[in-house]
DSSP file (Angstrom, degrees, kcal/mol; ACC not computed):
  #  RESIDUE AA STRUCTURE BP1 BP2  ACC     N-H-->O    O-->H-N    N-H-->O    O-->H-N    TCO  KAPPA ALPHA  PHI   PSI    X-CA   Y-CA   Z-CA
    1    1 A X              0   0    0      0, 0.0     2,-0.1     0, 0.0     0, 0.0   0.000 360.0 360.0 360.0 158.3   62.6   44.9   34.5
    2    2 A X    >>  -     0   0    0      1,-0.1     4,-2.4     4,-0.0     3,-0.6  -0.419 360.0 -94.9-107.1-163.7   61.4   41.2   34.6
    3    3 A X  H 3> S+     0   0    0      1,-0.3     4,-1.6     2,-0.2    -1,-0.1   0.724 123.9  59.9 -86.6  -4.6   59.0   39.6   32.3
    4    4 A X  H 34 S+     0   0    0      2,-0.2    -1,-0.3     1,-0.2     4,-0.2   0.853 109.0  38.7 -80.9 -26.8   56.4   40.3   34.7
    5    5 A X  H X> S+     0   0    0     -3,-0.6     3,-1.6     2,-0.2     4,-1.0   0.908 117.5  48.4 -71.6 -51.1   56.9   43.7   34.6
    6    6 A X  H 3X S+     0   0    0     -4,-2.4     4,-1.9     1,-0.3    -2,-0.2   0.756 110.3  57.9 -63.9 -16.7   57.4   43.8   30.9
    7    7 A X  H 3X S+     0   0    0     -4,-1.6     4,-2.4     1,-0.2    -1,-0.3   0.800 113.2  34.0 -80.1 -12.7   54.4   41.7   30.7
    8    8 A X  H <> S+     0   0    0     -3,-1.6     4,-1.4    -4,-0.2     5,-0.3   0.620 109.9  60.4-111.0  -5.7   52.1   44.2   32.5
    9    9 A X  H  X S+     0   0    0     -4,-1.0     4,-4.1     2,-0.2     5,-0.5   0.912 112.4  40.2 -78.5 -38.7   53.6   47.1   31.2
   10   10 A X  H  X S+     0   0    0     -4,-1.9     4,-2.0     1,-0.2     5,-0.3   0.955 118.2  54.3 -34.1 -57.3   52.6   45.6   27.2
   11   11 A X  H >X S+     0   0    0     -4,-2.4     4,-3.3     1,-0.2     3,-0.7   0.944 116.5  30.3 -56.0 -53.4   49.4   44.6   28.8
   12   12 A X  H 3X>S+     0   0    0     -4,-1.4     4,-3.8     1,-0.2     5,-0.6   0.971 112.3  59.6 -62.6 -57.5   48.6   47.8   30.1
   13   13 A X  H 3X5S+     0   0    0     -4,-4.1     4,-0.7    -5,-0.3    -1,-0.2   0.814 110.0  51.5 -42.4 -31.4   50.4   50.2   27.3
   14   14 A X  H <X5S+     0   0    0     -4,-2.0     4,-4.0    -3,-0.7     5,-0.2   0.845 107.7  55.6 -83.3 -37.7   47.7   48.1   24.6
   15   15 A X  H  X5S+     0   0    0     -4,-3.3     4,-2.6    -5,-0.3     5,-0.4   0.978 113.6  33.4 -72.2 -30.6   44.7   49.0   26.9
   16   16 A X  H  X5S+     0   0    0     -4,-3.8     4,-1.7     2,-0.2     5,-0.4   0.952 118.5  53.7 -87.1 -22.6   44.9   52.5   27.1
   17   17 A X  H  X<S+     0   0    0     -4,-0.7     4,-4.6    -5,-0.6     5,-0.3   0.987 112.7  45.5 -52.4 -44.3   46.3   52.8   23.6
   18   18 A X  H  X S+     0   0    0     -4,-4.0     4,-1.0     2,-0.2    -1,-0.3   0.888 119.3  38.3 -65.2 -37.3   43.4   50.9   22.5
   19   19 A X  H >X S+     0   0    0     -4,-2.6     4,-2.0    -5,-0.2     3,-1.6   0.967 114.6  58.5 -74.7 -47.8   40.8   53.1   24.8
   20   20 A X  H >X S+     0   0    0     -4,-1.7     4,-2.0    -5,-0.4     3,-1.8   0.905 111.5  40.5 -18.4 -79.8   43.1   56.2   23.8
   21   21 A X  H 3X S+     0   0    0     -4,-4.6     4,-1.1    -5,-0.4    -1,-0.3   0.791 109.6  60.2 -51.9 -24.5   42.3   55.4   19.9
   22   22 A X  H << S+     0   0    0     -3,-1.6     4,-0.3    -4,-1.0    -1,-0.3   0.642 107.1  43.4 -81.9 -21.7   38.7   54.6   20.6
   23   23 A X  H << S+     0   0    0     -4,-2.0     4,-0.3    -3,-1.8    -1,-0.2   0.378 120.4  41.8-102.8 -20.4   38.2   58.1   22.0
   24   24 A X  H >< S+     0   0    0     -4,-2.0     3,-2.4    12,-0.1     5,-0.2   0.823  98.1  69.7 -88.6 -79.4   40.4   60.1   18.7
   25   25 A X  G >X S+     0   0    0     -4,-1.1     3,-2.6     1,-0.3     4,-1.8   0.447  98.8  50.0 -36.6 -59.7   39.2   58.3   16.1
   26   26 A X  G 34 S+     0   0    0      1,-0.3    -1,-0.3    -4,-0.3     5,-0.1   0.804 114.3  43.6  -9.9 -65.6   35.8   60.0   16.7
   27   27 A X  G <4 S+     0   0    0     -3,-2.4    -1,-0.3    -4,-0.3    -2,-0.2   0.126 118.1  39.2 -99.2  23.0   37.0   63.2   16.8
   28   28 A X  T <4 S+     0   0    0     -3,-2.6     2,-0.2    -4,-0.2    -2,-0.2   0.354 121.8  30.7-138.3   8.5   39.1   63.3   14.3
   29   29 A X  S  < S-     0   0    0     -4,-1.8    -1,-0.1    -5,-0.2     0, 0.0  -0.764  80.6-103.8-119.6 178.6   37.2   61.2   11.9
   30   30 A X  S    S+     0   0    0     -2,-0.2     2,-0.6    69,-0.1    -4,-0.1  -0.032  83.1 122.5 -99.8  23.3   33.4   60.2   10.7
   31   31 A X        -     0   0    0     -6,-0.3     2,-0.2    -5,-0.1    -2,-0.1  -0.699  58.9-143.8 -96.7 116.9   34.2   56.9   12.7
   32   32 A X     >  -     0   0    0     -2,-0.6     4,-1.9     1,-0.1     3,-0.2  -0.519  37.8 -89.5 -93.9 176.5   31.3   56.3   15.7
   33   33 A X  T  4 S+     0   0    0      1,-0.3     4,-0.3     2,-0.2     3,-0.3   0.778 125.4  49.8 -56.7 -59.1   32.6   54.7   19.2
   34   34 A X  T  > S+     0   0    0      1,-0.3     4,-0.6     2,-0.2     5,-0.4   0.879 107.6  49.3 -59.5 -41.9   32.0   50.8   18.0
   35   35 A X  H  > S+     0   0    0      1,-0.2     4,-3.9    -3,-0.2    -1,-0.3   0.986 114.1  54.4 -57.4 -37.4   34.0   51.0   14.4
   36   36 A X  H  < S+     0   0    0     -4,-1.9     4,-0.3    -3,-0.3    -1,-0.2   0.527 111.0  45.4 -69.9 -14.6   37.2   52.8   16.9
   37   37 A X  H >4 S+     0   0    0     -3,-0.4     3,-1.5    -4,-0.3     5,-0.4   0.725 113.7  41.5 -84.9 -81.8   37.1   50.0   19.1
   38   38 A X  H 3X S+     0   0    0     -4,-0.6     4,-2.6     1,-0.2     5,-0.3   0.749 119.4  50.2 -20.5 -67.9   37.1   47.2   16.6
   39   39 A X  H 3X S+     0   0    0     -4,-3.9     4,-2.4    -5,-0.4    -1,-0.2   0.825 116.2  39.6 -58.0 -27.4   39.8   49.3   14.4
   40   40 A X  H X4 S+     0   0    0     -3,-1.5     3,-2.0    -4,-0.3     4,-0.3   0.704 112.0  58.6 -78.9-102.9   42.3   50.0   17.5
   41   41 A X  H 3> S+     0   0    0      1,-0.3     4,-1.2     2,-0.3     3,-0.4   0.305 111.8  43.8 -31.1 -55.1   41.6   46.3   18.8
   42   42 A X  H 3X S+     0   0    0     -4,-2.6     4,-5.4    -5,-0.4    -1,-0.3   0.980 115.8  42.9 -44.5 -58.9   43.0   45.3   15.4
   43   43 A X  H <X S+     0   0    0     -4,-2.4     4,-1.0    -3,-2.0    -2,-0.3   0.691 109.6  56.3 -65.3  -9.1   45.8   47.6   15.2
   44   44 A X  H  > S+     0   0    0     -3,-0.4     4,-1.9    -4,-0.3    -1,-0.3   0.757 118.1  36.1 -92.4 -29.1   46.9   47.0   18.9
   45   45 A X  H  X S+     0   0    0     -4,-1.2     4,-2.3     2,-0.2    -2,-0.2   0.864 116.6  56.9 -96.7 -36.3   47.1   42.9   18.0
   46   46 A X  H  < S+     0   0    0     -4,-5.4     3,-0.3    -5,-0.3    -3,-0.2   0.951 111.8  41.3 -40.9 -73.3   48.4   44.0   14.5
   47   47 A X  H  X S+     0   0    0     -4,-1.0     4,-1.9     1,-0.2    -2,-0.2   0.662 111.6  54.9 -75.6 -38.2   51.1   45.7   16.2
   48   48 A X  H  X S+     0   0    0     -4,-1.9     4,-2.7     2,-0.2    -1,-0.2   0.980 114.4  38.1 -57.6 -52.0   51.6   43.1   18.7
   49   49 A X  H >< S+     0   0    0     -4,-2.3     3,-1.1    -3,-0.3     2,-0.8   0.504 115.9  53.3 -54.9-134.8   52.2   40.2   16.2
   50   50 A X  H 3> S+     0   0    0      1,-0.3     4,-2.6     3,-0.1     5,-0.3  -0.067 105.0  52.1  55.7 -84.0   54.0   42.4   14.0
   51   51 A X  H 3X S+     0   0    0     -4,-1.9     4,-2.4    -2,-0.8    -1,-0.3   0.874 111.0  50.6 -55.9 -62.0   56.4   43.4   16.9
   52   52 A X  H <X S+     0   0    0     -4,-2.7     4,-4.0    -3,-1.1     5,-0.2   0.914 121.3  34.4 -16.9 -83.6   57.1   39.3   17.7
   53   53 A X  H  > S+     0   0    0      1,-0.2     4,-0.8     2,-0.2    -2,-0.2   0.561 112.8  50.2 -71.6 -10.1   58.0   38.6   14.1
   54   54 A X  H >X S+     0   0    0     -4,-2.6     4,-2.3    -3,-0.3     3,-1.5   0.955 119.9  51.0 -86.9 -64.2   59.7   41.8   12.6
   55   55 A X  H 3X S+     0   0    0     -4,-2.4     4,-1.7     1,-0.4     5,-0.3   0.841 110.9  37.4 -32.0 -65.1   61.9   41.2   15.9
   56   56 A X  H 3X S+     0   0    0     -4,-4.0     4,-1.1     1,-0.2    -1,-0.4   0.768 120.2  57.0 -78.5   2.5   62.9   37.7   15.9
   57   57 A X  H <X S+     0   0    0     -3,-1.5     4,-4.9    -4,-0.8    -2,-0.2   0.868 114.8  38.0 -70.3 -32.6   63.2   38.4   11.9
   58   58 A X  H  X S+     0   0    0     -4,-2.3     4,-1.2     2,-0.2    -2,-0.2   0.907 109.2  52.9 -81.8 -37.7   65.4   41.0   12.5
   59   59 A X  H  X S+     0   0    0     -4,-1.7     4,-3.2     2,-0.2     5,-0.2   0.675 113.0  53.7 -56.0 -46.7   67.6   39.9   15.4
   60   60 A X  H  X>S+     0   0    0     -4,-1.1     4,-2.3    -5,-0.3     5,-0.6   0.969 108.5  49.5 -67.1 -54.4   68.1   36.7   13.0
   61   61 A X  I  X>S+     0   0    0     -4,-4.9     5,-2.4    -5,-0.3     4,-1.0   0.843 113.2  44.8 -34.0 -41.8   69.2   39.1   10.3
   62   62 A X  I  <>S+     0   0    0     -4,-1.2     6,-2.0     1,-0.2     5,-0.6   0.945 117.4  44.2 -76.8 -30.6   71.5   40.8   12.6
   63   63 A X  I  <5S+     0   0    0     -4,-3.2    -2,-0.2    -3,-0.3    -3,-0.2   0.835 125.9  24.3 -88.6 -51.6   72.9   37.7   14.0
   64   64 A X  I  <5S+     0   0    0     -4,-2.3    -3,-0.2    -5,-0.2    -1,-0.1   0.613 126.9  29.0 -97.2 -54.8   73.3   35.6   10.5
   65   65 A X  I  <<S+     0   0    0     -4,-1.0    -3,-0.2    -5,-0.6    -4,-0.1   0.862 134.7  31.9-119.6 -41.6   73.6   37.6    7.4
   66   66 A X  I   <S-     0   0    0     -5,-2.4    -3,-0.2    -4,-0.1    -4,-0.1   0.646  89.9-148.5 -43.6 -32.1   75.3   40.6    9.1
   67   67 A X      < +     0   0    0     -5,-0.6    -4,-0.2    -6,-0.2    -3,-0.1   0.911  65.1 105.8  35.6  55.0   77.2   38.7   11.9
   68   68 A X        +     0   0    0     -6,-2.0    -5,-0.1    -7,-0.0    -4,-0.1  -0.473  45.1 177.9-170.8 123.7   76.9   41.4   14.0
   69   69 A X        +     0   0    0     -6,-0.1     2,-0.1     2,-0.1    -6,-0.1   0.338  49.9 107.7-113.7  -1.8   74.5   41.4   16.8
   70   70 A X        -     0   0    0      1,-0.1     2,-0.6    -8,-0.1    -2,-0.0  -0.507  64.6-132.1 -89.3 162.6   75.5   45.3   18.4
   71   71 A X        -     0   0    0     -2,-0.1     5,-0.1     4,-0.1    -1,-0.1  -0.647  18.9-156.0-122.0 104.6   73.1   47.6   17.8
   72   72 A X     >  -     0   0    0     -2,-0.6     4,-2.3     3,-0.1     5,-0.0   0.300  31.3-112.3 -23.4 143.8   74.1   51.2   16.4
   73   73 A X  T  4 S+     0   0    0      2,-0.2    -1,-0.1     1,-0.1    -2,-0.0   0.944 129.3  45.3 -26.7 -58.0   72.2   54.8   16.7
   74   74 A X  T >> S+     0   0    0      1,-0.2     3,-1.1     2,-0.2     4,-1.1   0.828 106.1  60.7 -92.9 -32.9   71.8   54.2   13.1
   75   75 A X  H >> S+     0   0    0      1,-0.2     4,-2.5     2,-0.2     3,-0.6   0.901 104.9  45.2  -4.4 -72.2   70.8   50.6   13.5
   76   76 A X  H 3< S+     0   0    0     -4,-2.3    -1,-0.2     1,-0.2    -2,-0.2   0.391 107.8  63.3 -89.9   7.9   67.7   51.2   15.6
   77   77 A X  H <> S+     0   0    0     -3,-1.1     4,-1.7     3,-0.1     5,-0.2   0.654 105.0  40.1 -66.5 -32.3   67.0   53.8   13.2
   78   78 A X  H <X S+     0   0    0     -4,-1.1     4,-2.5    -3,-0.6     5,-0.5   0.987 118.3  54.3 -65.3 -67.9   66.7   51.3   10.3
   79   79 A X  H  X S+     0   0    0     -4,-2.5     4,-1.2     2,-0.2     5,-0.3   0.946 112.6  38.9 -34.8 -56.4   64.8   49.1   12.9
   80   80 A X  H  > S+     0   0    0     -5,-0.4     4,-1.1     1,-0.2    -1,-0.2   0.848 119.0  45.5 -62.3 -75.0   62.3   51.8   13.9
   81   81 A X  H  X S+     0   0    0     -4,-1.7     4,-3.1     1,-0.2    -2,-0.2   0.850 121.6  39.1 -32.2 -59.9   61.8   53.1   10.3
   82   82 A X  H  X S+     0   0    0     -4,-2.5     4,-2.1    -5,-0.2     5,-0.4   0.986 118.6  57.7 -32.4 -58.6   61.5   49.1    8.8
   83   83 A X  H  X S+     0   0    0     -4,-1.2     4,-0.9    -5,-0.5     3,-0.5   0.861 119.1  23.0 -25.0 -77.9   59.5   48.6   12.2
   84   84 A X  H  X S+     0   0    0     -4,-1.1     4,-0.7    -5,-0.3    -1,-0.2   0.647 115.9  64.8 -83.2 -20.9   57.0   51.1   11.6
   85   85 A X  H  X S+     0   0    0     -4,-3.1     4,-1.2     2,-0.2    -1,-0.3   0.520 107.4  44.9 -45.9 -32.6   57.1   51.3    7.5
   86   86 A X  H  X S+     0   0    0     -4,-2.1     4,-2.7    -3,-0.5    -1,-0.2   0.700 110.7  50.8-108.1 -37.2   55.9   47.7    7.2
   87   87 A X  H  X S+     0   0    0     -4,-0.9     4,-0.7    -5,-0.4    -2,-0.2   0.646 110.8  51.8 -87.1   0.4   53.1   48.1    9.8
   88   88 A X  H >X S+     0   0    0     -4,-0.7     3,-1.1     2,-0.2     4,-0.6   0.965 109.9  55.3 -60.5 -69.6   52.0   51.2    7.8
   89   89 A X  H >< S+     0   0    0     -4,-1.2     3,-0.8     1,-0.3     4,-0.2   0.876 112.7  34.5 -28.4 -71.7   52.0   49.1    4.9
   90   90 A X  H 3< S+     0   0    0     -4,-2.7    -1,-0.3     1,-0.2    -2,-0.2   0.169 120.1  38.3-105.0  38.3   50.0   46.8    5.9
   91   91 A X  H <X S+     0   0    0     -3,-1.1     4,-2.5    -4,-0.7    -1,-0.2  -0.118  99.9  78.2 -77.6  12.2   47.0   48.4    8.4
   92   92 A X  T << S+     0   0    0     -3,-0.8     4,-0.2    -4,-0.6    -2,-0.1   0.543  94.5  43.2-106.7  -7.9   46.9   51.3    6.2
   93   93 A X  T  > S+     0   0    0     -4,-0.2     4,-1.4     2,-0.1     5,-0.2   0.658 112.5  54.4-109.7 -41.5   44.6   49.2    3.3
   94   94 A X  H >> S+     0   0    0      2,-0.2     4,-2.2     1,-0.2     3,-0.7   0.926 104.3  56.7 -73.4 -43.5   42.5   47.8    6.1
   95   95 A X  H 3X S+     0   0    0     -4,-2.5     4,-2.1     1,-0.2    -1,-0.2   0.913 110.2  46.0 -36.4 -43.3   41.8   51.8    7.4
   96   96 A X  H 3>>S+     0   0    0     -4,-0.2     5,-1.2    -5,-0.2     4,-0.8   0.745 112.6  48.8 -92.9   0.5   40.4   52.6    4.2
   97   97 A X  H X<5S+     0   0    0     -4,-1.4     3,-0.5    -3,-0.7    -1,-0.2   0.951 114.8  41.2 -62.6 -42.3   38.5   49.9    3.9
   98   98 A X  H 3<5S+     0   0    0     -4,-2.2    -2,-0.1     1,-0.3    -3,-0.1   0.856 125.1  36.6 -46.6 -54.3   37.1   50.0    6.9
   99   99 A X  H 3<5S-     0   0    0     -4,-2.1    -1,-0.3    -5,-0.2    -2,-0.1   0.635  99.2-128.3 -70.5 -29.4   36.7   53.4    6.9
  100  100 A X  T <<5 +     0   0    0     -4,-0.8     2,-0.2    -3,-0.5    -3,-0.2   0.901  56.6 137.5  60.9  57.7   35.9   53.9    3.5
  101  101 A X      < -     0   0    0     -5,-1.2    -1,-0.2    -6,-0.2     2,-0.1  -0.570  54.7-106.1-115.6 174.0   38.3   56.5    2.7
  102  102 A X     >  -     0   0    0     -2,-0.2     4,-1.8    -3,-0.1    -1,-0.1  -0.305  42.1 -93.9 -98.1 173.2   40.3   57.0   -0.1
  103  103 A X  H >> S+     0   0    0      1,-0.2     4,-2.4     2,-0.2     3,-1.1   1.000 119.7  44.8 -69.2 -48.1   44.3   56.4    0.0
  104  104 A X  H 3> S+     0   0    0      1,-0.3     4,-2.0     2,-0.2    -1,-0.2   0.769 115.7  44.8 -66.4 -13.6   45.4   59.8    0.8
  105  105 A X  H 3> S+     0   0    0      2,-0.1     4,-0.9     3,-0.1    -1,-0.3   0.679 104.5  59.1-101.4  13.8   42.9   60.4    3.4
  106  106 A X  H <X S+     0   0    0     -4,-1.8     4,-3.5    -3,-1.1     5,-0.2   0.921 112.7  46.4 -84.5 -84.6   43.5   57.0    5.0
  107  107 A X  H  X S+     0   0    0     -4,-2.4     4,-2.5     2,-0.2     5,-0.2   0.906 113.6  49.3 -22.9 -54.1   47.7   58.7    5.3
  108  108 A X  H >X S+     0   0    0     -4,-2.0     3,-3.2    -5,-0.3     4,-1.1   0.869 113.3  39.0 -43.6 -83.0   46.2   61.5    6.5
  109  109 A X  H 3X S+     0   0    0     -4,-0.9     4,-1.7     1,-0.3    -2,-0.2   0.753 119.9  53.3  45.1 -78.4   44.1   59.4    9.1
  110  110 A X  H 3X S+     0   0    0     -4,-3.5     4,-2.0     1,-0.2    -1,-0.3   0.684 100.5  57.6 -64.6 -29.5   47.3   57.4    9.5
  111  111 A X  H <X S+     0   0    0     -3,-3.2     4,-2.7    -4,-2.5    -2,-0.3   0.893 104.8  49.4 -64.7 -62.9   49.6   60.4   10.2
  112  112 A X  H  X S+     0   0    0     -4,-1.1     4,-4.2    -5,-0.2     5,-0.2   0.905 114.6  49.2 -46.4 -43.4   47.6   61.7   13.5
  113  113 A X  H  X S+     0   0    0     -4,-1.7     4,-1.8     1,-0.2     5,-0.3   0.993 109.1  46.4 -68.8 -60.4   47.7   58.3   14.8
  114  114 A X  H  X S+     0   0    0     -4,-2.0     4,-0.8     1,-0.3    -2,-0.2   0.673 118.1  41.0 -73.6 -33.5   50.9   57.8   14.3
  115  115 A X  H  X S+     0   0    0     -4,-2.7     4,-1.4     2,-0.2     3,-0.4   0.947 111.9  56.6 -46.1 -65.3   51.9   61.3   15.9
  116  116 A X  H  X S+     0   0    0     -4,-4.2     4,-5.4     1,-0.2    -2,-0.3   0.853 110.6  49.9 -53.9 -32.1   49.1   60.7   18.6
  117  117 A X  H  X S+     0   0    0     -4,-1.8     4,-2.0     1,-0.3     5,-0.3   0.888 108.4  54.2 -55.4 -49.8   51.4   57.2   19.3
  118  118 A X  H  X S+     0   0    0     -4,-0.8     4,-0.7    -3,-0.4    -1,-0.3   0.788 115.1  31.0 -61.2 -49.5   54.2   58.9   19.4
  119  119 A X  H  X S+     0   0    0     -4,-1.4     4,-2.0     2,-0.2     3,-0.3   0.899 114.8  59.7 -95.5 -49.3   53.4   61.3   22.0
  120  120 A X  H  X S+     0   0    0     -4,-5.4     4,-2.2     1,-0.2     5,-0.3   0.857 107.4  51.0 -69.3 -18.9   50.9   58.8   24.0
  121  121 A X  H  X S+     0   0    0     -4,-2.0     4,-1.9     2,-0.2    -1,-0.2   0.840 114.1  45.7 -87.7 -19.6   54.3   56.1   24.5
  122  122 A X  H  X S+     0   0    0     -4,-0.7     4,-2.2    -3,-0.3    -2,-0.2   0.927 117.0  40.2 -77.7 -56.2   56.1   58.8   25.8
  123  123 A X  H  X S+     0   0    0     -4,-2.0     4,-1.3     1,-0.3    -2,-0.2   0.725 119.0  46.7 -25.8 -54.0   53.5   60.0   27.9
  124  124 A X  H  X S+     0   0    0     -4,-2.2     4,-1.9     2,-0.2    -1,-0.3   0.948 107.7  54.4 -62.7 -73.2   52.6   56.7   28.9
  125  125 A X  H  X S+     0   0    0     -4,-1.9     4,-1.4    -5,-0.3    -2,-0.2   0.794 110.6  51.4 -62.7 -26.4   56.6   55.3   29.7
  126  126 A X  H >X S+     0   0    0     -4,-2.2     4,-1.3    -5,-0.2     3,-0.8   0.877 116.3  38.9 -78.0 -89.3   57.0   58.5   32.2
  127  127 A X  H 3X S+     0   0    0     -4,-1.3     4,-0.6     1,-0.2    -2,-0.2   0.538 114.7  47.7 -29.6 -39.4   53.7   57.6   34.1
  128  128 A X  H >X S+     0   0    0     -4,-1.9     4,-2.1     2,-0.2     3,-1.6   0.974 113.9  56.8 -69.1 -62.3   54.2   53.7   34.0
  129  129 A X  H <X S+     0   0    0     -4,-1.4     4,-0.6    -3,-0.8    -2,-0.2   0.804 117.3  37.4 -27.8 -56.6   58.2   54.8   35.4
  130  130 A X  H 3< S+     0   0    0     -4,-1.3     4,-0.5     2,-0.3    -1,-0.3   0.622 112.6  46.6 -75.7 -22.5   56.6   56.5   38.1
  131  131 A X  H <X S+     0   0    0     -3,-1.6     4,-2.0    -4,-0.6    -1,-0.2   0.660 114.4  50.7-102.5 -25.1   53.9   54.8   39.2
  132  132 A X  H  X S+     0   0    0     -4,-2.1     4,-1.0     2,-0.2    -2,-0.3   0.607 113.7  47.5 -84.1 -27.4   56.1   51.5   39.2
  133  133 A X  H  X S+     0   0    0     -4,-0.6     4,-3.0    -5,-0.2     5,-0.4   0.857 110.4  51.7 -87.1 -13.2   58.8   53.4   41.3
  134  134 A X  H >> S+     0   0    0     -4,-0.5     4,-2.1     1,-0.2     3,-0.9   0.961 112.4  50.9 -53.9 -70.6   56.0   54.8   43.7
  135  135 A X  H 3X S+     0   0    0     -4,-2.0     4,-1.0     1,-0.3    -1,-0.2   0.764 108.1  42.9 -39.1 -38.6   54.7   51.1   44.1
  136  136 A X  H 3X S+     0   0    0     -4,-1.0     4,-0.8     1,-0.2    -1,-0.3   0.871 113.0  58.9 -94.2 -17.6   57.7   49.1   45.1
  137  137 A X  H << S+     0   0    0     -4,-3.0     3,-0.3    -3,-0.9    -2,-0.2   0.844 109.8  43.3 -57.2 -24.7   58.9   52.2   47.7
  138  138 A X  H  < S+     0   0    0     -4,-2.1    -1,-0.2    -5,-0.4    -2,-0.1   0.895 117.3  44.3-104.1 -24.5   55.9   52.0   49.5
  139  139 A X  H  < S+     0   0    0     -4,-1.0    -1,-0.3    -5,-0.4     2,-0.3   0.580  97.5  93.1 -78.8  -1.2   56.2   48.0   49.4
  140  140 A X     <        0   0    0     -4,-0.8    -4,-0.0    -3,-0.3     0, 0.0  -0.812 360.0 360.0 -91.3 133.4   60.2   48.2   50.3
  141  141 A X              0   0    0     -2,-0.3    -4,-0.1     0, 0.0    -3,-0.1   0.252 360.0 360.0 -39.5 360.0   60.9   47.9   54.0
């Protein structure tokens, strides 16, 4: 895909996440419409930034102090685990303030999203797949 694509799939993949969360949080929290925007609208920019720097950090890491740049099964398992373990870390103090929960129900809280994520990027990468091959067949001669 080219960066134009990758750029509209990002773009797109943050807005419904972001409407997505803005519409669970509610119902599965004491959190009304406005607090679920604001908190997804952090965590979708959290997650972008995040994504930048944990990347090129990591990429340097493999490239530098490992001096070796392939990446393993078990590679992009450290990666993914690191990935998402540090952005746990740090939105997970800013849920419970926000929210005014305690730590464990702020995990809790953190666990559904993080399921619902789970489930909405697959969901999401099959529609985007589809809907992007539908569009350039009907634009191909």
């Amino acid at each position: 895909m080219k960066f134009a694509g990758r750029m509209a799939h990002a773009v797109l993949y943050e807005i419904f996440a972001l409407l997505s969360i803005a519409l669970l949080l509610p119902i599965v929290s004491e959190a009304d419409m406005q607090k679920s925007l604001i908190l997804g609208l952090f965590f979708s920019l959290a997650a972008m930034l995040w994504n930048v720097v944990f990347n090129f950090a990591f990429d340097w890491w493999l490239a530098n102090i490992r001096r070796d740049t392939h990446k393993s099964a078990a590679v992009r398992v450290v990666h993914a685990l690191l990935f998402e373990g540090a952005l746990v870390a740090m939105t997970v103090p800013v849920l419970a303030w926000v929210m005014r929960l305690t730590l464990w129900e702020t995990l809790q809280l953190e666990a559904v999203l993080i399921v619902f994520i789970v489930f909405y990027t697959f969901f999401f990468n099959i529609v985007f797949d589809w809907s992007r091959e539908k569009l350039f067949s009907q634009l191909r001669p």
